[in-house]
TIRO-2110 file (N, C-alpha, C; in Angstrom, 1 decimal):
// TIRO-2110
27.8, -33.1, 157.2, N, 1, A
27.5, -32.0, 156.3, CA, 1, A
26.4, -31.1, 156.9, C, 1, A
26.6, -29.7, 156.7, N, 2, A
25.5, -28.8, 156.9, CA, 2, A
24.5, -28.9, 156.1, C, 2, A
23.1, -29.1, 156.5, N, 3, A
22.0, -28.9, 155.2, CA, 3, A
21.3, -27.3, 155.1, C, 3, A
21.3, -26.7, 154.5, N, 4, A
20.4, -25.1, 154.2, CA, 4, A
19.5, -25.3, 153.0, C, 4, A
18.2, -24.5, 153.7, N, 5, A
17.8, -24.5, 153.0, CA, 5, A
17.1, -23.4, 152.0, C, 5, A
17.3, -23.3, 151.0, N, 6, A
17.3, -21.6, 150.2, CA, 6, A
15.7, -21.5, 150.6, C, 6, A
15.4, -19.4, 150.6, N, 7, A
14.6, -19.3, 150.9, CA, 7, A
12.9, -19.9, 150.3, C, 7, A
13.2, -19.8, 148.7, N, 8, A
11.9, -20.6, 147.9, CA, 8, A
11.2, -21.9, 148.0, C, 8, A
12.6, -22.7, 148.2, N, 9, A
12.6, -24.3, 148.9, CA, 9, A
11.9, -23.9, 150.4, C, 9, A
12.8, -23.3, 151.3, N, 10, A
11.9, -23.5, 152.9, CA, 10, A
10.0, -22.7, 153.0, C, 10, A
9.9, -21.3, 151.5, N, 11, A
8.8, -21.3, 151.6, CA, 11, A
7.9, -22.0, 150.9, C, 11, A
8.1, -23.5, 150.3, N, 12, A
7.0, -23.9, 149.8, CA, 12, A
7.0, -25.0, 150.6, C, 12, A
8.2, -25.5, 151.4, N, 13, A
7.9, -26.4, 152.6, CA, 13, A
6.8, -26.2, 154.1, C, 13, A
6.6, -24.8, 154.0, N, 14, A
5.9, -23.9, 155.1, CA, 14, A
4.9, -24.3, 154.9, C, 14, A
4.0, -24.6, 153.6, N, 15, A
3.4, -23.8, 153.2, CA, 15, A
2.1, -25.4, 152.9, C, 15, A
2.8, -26.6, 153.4, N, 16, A
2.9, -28.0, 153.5, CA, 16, A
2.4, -27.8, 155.0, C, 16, A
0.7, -28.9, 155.0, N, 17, A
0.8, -29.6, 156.3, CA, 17, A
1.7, -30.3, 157.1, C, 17, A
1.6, -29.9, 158.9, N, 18, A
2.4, -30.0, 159.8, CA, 18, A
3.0, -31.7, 159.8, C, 18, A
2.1, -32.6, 159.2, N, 19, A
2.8, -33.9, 159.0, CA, 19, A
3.4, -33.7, 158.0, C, 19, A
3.4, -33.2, 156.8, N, 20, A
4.1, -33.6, 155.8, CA, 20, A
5.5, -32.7, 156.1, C, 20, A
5.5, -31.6, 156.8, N, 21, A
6.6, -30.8, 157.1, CA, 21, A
7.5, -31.9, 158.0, C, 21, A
7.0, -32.4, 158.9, N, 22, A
8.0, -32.9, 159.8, CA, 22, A
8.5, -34.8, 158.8, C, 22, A
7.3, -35.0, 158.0, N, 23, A
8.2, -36.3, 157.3, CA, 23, A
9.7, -35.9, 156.5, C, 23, A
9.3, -34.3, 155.7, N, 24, A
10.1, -34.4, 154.9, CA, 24, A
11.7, -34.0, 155.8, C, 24, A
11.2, -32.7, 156.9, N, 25, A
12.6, -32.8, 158.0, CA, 25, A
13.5, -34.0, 158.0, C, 25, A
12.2, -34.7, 158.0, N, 26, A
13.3, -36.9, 158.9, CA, 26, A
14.6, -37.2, 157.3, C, 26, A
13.6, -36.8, 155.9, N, 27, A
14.3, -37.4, 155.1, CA, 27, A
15.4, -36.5, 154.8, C, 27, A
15.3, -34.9, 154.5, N, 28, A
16.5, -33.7, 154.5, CA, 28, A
17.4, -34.2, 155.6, C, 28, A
17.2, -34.8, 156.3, N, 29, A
18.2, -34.7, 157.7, CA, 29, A
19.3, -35.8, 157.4, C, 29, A
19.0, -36.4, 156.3, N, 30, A
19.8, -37.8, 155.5, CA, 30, A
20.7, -37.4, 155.1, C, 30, A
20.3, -35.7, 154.4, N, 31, A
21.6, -35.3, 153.5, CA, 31, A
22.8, -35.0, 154.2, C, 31, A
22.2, -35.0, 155.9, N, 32, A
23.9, -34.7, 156.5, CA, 32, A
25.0, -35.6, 156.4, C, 32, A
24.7, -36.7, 155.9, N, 33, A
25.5, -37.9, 155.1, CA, 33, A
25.3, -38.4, 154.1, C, 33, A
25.3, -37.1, 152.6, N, 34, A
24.6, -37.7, 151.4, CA, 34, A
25.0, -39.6, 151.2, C, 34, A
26.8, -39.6, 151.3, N, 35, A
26.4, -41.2, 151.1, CA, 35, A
25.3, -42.4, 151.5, C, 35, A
25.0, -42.2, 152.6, N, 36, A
23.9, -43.2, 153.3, CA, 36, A
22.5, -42.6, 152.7, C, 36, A
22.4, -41.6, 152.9, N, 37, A
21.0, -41.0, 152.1, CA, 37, A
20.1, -41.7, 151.4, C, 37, A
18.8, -42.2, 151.2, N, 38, A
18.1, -43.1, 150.4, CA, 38, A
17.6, -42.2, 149.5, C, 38, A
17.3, -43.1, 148.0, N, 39, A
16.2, -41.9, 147.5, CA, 39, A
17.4, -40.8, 146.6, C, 39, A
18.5, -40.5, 146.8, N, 40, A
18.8, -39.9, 146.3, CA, 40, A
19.6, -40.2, 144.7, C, 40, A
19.4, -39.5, 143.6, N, 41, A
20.3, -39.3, 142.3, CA, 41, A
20.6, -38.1, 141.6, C, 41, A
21.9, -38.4, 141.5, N, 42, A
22.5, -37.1, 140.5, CA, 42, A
21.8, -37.5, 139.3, C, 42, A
21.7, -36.2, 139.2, N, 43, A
20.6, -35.8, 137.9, CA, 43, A
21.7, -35.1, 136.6, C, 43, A
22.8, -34.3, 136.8, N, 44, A
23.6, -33.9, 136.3, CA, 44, A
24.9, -32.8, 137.3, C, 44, A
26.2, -33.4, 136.6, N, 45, A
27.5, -33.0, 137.4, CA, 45, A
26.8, -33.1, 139.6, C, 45, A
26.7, -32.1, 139.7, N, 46, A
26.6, -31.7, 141.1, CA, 46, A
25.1, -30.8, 141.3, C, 46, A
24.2, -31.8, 140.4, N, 47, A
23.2, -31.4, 140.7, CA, 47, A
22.4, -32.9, 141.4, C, 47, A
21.9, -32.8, 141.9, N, 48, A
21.2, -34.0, 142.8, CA, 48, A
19.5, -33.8, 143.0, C, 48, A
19.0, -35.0, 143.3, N, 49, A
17.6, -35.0, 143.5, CA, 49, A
17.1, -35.9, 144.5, C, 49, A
16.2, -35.9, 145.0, N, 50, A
15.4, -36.8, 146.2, CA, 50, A
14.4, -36.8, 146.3, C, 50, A
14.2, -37.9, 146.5, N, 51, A
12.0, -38.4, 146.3, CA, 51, A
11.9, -38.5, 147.6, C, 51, A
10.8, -38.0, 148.5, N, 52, A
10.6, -37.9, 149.2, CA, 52, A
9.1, -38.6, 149.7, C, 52, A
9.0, -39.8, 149.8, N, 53, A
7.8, -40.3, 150.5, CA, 53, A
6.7, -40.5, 148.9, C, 53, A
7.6, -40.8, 147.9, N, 54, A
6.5, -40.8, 146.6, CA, 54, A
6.2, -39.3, 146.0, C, 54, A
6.2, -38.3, 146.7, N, 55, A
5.0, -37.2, 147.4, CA, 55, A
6.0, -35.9, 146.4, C, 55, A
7.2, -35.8, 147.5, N, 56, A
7.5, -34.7, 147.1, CA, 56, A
9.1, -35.0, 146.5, C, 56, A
9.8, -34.1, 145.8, N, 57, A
10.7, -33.8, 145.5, CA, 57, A
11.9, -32.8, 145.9, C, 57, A
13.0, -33.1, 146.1, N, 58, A
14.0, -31.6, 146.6, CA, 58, A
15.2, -32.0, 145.7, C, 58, A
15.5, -31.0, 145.1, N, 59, A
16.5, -30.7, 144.1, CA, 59, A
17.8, -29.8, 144.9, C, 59, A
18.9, -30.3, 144.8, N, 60, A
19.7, -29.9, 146.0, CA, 60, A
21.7, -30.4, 144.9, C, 60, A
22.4, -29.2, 145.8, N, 61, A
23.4, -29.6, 145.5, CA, 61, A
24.5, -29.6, 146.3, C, 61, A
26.2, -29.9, 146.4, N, 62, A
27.0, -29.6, 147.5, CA, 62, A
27.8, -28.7, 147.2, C, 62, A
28.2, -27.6, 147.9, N, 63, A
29.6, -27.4, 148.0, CA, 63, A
30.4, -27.5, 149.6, C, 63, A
31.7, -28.2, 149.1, N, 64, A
32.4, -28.4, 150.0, CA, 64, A
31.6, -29.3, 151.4, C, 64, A
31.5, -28.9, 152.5, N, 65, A
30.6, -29.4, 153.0, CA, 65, A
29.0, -28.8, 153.5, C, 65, A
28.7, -28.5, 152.6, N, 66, A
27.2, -27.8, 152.7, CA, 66, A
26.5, -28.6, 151.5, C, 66, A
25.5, -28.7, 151.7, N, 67, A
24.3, -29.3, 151.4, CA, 67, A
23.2, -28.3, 151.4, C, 67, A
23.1, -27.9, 149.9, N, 68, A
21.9, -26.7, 149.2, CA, 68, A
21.0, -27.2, 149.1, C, 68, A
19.7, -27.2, 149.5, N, 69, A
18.1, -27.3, 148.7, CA, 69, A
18.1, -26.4, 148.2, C, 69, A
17.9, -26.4, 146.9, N, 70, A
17.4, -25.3, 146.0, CA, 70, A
16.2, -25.4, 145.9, C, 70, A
15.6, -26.7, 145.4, N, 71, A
14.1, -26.2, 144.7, CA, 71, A
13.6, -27.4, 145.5, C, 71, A
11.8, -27.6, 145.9, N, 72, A
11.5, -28.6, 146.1, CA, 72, A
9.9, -28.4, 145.5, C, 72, A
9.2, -29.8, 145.4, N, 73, A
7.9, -29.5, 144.7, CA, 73, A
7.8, -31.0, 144.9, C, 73, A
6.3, -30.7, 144.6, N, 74, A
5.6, -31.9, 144.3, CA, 74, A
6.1, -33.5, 143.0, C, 74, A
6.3, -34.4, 143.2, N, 75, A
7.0, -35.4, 142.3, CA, 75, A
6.4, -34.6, 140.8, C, 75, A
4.7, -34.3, 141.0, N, 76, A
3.9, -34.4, 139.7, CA, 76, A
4.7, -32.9, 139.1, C, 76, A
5.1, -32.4, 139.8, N, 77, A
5.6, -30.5, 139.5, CA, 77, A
7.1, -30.8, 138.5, C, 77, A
7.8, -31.6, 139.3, N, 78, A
9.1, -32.4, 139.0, CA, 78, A
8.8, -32.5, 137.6, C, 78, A
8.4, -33.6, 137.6, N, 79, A
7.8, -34.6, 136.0, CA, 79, A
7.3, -33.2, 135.1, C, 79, A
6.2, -32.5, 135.1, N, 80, A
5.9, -31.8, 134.2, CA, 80, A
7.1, -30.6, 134.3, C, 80, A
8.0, -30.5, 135.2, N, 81, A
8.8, -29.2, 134.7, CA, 81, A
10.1, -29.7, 134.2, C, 81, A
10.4, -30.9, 134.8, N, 82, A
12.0, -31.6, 134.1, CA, 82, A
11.5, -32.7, 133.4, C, 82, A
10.4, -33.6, 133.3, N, 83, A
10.3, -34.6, 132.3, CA, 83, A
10.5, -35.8, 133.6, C, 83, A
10.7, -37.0, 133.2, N, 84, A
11.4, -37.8, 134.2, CA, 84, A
12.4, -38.1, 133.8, C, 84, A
13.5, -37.9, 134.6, N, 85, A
15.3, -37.9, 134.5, CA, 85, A
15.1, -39.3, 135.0, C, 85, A
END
């Protein structure tokens, strides 16, 4: 699968020290085979989520064979904006 990533999601990953930019690359690069993927749960229908190193969070969905990051944030951003799913 293709992974993209929307523009909001790639500018708050920029915007993240050069280590934590290249940890979270290693773990997005999983989604090219959501099955194997660690870390990852649907949250609702074809909405999906992924914890990333404790640290961060990416909220992401598929069509067909693409693989969307929509949103990503901090776990604590997560928690106070969705609760814990």
């Amino acid at each position: 699968m293709l992974v993209k990533i929307k523009p909001k999601a790639q500018k708050y990953i920029e915007g993240l020290p050069e280590k934590s930019q290249r940890i979270i690359a290693e773990h997005l690069l999983q989604l090219e085979n959501p099955q194997t993927a660690r870390d990852i749960e649907c949250i609702h229908e074809n909405d999906w989520r992924m914890h990333i190193s404790h640290t961060y969070t990416a909220f992401f969905h598929m069509e067909g064979d693409i693989v969307f990051i929509d949103l990503f944030m901090s776990i604590e951003e997560a928690h106070k904006r969705y609760g814990r799913l």
